[in-house]
C-alpha positions as CSV (number, residue, x, y, z in Angstrom):
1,X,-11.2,12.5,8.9
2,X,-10.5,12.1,5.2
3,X,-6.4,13.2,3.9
4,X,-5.9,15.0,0.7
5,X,-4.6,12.9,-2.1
6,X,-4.5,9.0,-2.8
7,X,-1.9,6.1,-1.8
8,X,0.2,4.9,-3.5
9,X,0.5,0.8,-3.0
10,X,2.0,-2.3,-4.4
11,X,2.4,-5.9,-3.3
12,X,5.3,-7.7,-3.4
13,X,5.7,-11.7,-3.2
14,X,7.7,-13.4,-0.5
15,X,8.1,-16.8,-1.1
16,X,4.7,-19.2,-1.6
17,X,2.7,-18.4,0.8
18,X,3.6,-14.8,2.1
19,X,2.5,-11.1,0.6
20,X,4.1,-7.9,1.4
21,X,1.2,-5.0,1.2
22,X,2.4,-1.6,1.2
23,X,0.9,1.7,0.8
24,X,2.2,5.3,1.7
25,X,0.4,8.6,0.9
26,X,1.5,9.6,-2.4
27,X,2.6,13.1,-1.3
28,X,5.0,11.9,1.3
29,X,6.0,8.7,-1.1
30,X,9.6,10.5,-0.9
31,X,9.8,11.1,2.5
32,X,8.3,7.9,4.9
33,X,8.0,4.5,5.3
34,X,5.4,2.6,4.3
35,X,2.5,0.6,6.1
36,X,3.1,-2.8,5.6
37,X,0.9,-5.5,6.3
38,X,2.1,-9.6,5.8
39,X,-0.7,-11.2,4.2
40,X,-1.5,-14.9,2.8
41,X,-2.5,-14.1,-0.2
42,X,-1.9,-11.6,-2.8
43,X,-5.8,-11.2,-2.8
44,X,-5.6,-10.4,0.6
45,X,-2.7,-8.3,0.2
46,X,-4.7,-6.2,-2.0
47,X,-7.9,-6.2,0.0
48,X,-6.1,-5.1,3.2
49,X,-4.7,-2.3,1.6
50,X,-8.1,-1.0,-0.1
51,X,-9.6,-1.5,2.8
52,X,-7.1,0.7,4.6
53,X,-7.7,3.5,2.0
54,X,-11.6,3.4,2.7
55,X,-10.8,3.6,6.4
56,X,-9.2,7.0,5.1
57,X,-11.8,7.6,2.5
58,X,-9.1,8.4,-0.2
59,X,-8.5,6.5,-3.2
60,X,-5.6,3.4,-4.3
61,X,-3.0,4.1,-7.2
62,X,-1.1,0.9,-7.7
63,X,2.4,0.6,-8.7
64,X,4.3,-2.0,-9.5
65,X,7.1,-1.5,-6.9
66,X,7.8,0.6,-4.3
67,X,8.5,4.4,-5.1
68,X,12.2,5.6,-5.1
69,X,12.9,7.7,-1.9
70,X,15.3,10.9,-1.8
């Protein structure tokens, strides 16, 4: 079932070899946690979370950090 609105995503580097991918929906950016997947690669970082929004059939905004939360 597809969700109204896109997700808002960013990666964020952990050392060499480990990627923080992140996404929340971007009308609850304020309000929840996000998924978070530990990846390889910042490639696969990114791919993980695109894939995730295509499993949801709504589309990626990227950001370059996590959104503030109230």
């Amino acid at each position: 079932m597809p969700m109204n609105g896109k997700l808002l995503a960013w990666v964020e580097s952990h050392g060499d070899d480990e990627y923080l991918a992140a996404f929340v929906g971007a009308s609850a950016a304020r309000h929840r946690d996000p998924a978070t997947q530990l990846c390889s690669s910042a490639g696969d970082a990114r791919q993980w979370v695109e894939g995730e929004a295509a499993a949801l059939d709504v589309p990626v905004e990227w950001v370059s950090e996590a959104p503030r939360r109230s």
